[in-house]
C-alpha positions, -999 to 999 in steps of 0.1 A, spaced: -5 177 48 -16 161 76 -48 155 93 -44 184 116 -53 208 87 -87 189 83 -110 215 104 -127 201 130 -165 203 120 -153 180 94 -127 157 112 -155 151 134 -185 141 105 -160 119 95 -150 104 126 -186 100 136 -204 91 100 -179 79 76 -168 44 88 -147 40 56 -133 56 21 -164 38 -2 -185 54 24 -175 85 13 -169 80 -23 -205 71 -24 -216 100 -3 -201 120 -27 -210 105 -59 -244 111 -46 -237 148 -39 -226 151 -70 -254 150 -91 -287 156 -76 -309 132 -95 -316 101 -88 -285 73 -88 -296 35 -94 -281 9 -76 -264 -6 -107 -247 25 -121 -238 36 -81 -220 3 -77 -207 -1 -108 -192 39 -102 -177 26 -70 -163 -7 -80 -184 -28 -59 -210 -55 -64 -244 -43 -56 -244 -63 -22 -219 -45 -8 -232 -9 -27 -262 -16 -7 -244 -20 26 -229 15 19 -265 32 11 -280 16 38 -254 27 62 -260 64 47 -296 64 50 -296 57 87 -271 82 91 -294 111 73 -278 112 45 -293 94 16 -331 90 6 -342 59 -10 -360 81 -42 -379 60 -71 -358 34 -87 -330 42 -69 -313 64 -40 -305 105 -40 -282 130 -20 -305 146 10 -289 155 41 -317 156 69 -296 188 84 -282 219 65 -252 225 85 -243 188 84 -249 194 41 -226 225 48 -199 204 63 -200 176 34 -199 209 9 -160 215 27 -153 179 28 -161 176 -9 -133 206 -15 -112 191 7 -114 158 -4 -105 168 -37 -76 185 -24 -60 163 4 -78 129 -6 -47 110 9 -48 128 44 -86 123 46 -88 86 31 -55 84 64 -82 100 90 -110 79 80 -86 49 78 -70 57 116 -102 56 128 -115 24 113 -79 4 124 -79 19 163 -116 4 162 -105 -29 150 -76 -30 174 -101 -22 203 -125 -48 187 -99 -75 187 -85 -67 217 -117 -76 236 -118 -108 226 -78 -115 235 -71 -138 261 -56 -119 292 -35 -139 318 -47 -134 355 -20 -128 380 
């Protein structure tokens, strides 16, 4: 499979919302069970310390994904066709993780090298 078979309501979500696989992973956790997730048990689910689980959330929550709810932080898409979309991605994540973790992780590279190639020293002829 490659990332051509990823349609392209979802290829573009990604590409516009999900800067990287824990992004996602979290997203999905989330999705996953609509109560409530506390910070602890959502980093300790994704591996991370809670500084950098918190980084994740906050990134989802300004992208209208995530509510802050009580003690911790819930699943609510602001949109339903943008809820629809994460519904396929889920499927297809569970499917063809490989080619999507390789979309979201073409994306994040090509805006690294444009990142670091701002900042490379160009000789003037």
């Amino acid at each position: 499979m490659n990332a051509a078979t990823i349609p392209g309501d979802v290829r573009r979500f990604l590409l516009a919302t999900i800067p990287t696989v824990p992004h996602l992973e979290a997203l999905l956790l989330l999705r996953g069970r609509p109560e409530e997730w506390p910070l602890a048990q959502l980093a300790s689910r994704l591996y991370v310390d809670a500084a950098n689980a918190t980084l994740l959330l906050d990134d989802l929550i300004a992208s209208g994904l995530v509510v802050v709810a009580g003690n911790g932080y819930r699943y609510a898409p602001a949109d339903a066709d943008v809820a629809t979309t994460i519904d396929t991605l889920a499927t297809l994540y569970a499917r063809q993780m490989v080619t999507v973790a390789e979309l979201i992780h073409s994306s994040s590279d090509r805006k690294a090298h444009r990142f670091a190639d701002a900042f490379r020293l160009r000789k003037d002829s």
